[in-house]
Each structure stands twice: as C-alpha cells, then as structure tokens.
N, C-alpha and C positions, 0 to 999 in steps of 0.2 A: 238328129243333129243337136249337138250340144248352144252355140251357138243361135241366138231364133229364138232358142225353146224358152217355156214359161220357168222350169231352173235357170236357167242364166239370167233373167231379168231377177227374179229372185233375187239371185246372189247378187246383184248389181246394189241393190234395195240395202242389201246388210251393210255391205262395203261403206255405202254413201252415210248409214245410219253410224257407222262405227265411224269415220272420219269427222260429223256434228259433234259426235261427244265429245271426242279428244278436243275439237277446238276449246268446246264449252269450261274440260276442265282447264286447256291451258289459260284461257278469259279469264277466272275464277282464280288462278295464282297470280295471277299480271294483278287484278283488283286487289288482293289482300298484300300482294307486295306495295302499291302504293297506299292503302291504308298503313301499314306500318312508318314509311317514309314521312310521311304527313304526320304521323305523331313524335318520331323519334329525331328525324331530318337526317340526311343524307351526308357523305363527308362532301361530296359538291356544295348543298345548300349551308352548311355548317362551317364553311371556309375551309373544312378538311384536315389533314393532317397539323399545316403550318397555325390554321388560327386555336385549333388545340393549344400547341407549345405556346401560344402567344396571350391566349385568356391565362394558360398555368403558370406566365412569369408575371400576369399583371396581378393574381391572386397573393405567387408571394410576395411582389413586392408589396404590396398592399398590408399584409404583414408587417413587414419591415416599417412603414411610416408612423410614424405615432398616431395615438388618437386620440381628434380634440372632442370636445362633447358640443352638443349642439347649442346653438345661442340660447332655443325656446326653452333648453332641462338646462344650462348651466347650472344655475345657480338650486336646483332641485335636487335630493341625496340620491346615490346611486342605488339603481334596485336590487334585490340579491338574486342571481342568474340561478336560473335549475340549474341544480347537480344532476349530470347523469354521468355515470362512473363509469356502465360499461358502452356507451356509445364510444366511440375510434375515431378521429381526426378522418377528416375525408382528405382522400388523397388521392392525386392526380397521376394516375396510371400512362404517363407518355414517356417514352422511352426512344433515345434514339440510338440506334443501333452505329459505333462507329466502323471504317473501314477496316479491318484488320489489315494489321502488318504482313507482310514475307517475310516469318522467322529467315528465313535462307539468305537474303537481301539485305536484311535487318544486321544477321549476325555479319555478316563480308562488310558491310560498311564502320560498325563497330572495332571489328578487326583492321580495318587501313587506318583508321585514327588514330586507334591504340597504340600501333607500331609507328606513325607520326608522332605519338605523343612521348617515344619511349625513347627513341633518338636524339629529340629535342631537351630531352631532360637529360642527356647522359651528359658527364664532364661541364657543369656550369659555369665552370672558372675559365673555359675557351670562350673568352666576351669579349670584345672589344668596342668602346665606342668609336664610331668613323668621325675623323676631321672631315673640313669641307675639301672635297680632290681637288685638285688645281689643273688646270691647262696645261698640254703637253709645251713645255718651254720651247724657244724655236732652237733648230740644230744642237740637239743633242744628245747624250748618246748616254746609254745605259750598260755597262758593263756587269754581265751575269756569270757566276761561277755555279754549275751542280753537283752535287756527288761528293763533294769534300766535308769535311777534310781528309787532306791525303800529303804523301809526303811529296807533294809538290804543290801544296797550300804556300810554304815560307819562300819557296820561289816567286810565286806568286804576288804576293804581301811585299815585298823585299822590291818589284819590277813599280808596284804601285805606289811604294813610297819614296822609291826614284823618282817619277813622275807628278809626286803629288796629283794625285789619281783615287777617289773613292768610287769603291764597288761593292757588289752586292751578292753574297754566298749563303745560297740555298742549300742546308746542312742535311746527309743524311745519318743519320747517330748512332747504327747499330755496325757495329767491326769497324770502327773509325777512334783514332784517338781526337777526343775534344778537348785538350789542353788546350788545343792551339788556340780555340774560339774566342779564349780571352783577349787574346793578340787582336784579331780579327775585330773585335768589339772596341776594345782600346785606341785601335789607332782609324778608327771612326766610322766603318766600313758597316753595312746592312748584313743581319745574320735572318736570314727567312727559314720557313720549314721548307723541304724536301720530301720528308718519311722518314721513316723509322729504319722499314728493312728493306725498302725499294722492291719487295715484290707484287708486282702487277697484279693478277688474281688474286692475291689475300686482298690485297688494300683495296681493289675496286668489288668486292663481291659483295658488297651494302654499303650502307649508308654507316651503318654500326661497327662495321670493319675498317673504313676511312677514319673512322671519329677514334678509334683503339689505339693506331697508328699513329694519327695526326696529334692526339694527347699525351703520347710516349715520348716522340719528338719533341714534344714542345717542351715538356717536363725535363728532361736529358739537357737541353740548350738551357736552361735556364739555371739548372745547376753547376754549369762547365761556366761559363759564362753572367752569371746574372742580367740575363736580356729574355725579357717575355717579347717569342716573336709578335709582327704584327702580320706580314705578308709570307705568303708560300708562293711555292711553284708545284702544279700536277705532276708526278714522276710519268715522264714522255708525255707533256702538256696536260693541256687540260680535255681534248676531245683525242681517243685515240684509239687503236684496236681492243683494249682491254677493258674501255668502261662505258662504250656505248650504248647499255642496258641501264646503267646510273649518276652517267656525269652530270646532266640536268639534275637531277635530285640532289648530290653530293654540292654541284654548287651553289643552287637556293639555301640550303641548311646552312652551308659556310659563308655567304654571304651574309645571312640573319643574325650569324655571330660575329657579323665585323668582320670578319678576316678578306682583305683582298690578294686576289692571285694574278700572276701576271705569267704571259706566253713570248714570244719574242718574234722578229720579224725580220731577223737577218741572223743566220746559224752556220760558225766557223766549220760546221761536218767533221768535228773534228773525234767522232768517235768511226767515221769509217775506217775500215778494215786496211784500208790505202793514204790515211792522213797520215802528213807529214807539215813540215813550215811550208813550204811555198802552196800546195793543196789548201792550207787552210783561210793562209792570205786571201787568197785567189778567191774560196768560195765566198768570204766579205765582199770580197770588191761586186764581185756576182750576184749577191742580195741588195746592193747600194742602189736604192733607185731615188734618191734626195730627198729621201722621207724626213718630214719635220722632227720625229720622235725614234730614236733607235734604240731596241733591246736588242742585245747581242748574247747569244747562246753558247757560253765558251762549261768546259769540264774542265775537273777540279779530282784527275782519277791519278794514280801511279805511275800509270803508261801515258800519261796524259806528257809529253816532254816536248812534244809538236805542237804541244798547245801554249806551252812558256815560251817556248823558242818564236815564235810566230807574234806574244803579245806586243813585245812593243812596236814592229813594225804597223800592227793594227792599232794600233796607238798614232803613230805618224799619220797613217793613211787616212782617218778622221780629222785630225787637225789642220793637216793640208788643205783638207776639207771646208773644215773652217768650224767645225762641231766643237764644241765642251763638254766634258763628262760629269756624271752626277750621279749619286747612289739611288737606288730604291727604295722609298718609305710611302705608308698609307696616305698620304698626302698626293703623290701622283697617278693620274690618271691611267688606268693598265691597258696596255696592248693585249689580248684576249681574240682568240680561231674563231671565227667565224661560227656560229652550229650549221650542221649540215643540209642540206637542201632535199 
C-alpha cells in the first residue's frame, strides 16, 4: 500500500520542504519591497498624487517671486554661479490627464447653437423696442380684420368711419392689392402682419421659414404704406394644427424682437361654409361672456359680404353694452391661447 508506506511520508517531507521555501522567497520580496519604500516613500506616505501637483505649483510659484538677498550677504558682491551648459532645468513630470469630450455630443450641441445663432442673426432690422404694456382697459373692445386687403376693405373703412370707429388690419401682401394700406394708415387704423403667402406648412416648417415670410411682409407694408409694423397675428392663431412642432420656438424668437402677437377671444365664424349676417351676429353674442377685454376676429376676404353686412349691427350690440372701441398697438396687453396641457 501506497498510503502507510515509507514513500509517502517521503513525499509528504518534499511537499512540506517545497511549501518553507516559497514562503522564504515570498519573505525576501515583502523585505526588499519595504527597503525600497523607506528609501523612496510611498504615494500614501508622500501625500501622493495631489501633494505632487501641489509641491510643483509651489516650486513655480516660487519662480515667479522675486528674490531678495539675504540681510547677512546684502551688502557682499554676488558670487559667479557655475556654468553648466549641459545640465537641463529639472522638471516636474505631473501630468493631469483631462476628461475627454464625446466628439458625437460635443458635435449635436455645437450644431443646436449654431442654428440658434443663425435665426437669430437673420433680418436685424425686425427689432423693436417694447413700450411698457398697459392694462386691459375696462369694457372694450378690439375690432380685428385678417386676410385683407380685399375688395371689401373700402367697405369696411367707409362703415368705420361712419362710426368713428378705429380698427386693426392684419395685412396678408402676396395677391392683394396694397394701395389701399395708405387709406388704412391715414385715417388712423393699426396695420399688423399677417404673412406673406398665408401658407400654413411653408410658414410654420422653421423658425427660418417664419422669419422669410414675416420679413417679406413687413417689407411690402412698409413700402404701400410707410408704416413699420409693430404687432402681428399667427395665420390661424398662434397654437394651431400646423405648427405644433414650433410655435414655442417661433414665439420666443419673435418675442426677443419685440414684436407682439395677439389671438382673440370672441370669433364672428364668419369664414364657415354656412356664414351669413344673422349667423355671424349670433356667433358674437355667443362668445360674449362680459369679459373686461374684447378681440374680435372678423375677415377682410372678397366673399367676406356677411361679414360688412353684419358689422354695424356688431357695432350696436357692444355699445348697447356699454363697450368702447379701440385699435391695437404694442402698448396693449395681448389676449394669447392658452399652450396646451
């Protein structure tokens, strides 16, 4: 039997002999590791990394001070220092390694500035400075015209100036004749922007599509006319199916330039497919809920004839009221939709 026999004690002897040495030599590197520590010191016992960087700014600064000479050699002549030519400045090998960037993260942030910044810079001459707004005055009423001019603008102007009546015509300028704006201007009326071409997806599909349009228009009015507008209106408000992806954006921008936009809070309906005079009446009296401040959403289109026919009745039926009428300028306080929930 293997087990018992004087082999296996044997082998027991080598085993035991070969496990003292490996101690011995692991002993023997443990000792020479701390003879080395002891002479060189440790990054523990050396303060480590931080007192590195912090002896290698107090060297340079130490550099940087001037130097006085001492009280006891003041007044003794300076010695002439060895030259050695090829000795090398000693220098302090610490190095901090910084975070690298995410080129990919880096570049996408770069890129939304840029295009923030390229908006911002387009058309500088769209600036306005804001007066201080004023408080919604009590009972009264804001008479809005969109889409004009059209040939039932002078209708229009013609009912107003029977009434001694100023209103507010938010101009759209592309297939419209603007001769008439001069009118409109003249006899004392608010000329705001509109658009240009009134179409929904061009004008809402950026921020740079909105600013193309909105400086066309403003340019066209100011030639027919000489009136730099001050206030617009959104073509179909300001929040609506077509620029739910950038009406926030579009209106920070345009607000940064000054320009205020105004929404209305009682609307004649008068572009349904079933408006007529008494329909349009009707739908005023139907939005009248005795609201201190009235914008009223009347069109300013060709077919628009239910909408003259109807004005002065809606003229009576605020003053009956007890309401006054008054134009639109940057000075009043704007009715503005709600953002959505």
């Amino acid at each position: 039997m293997y087990i018992g026999s004087v082999r296996f004690y044997k082998h027991i002897i080598y085993a035991v002999l070969i496990a003292l040495i490996l101690l011995a030599v692991y002993g023997l590197v443990q000792v020479g590791n701390l003879v080395v520590n002891k002479h060189q010191g440790t990054p523990e016992e050396s303060g480590g990394f931080s007192q590195a960087v912090t002896e290698g700014q107090e060297d340079e600064n130490k550099d940087l001070e001037p130097s006085l000479p001492d009280a006891d050699t003041a007044n003794e002549p300076p010695e002439k220092e060895a030259e050695a030519p090829d000795e090398k400045p000693q220098q302090h090998d610490v190095t901090v390694q910084e975070e690298e960037a995410d080129p990919i993260e880096e570049e996408w942030v770069l890129d939304f500035v840029q295009s923030r910044i390229k908006y911002q810079s387009l058309y500088p001459e769209l600036h306005n400075e804001l007066p201080e707004i004023q408080e919604h005055k009590p009972k009264t009423v804001y008479l809005t015209f969109d889409d004009g001019p059209s040939e039932r603008t002078d209708e229009v102007l013609d009912i107003l100036k029977e009434r001694n009546i100023k209103a507010t015509f938010f101009i759209v300028t592309q297939n419209n004749n603007l001769d008439i704006l001069k009118r409109i201007a003249e006899e004392g009326h608010t000329i705001g922007i509109h658009s240009h071409t009134h179409e929904y997806k061009e004008i809402y599909s950026s921020v740079e599509a909105f600013l193309d349009d909105f400086s066309t228009c403003y340019n066209k009015i100011y030639e027919a006319a000489g009136v730099r507008p001050q206030i617009f209106r959104f073509p179909g408000g300001s929040i609506n199916a077509y620029n739910r992806g950038t009406y926030q954006e579009i209106i920070s921008e345009m607000l940064r330039r000054g320009f205020l936009y105004y929404d209305w809070n009682i609307s004649t309906q008068d572009t349904d497919k079933y408006a007529n005079k008494e329909r349009v009446l009707e739908s005023v009296k139907a939005g009248f809920a005795d609201q201190n401040s009235i914008i009223v959403l009347c069109h300013d289109n060709r077919n628009k004839h239910h909408t003259v026919q109807a004005l002065s009745a809606i003229i009576d039926f605020f003053e009956e009221q007890g309401y006054t009428f008054e134009k639109l300028d940057n000075t009043v306080e704007p009715i503005v939709f709600a953002y959505p929930t």
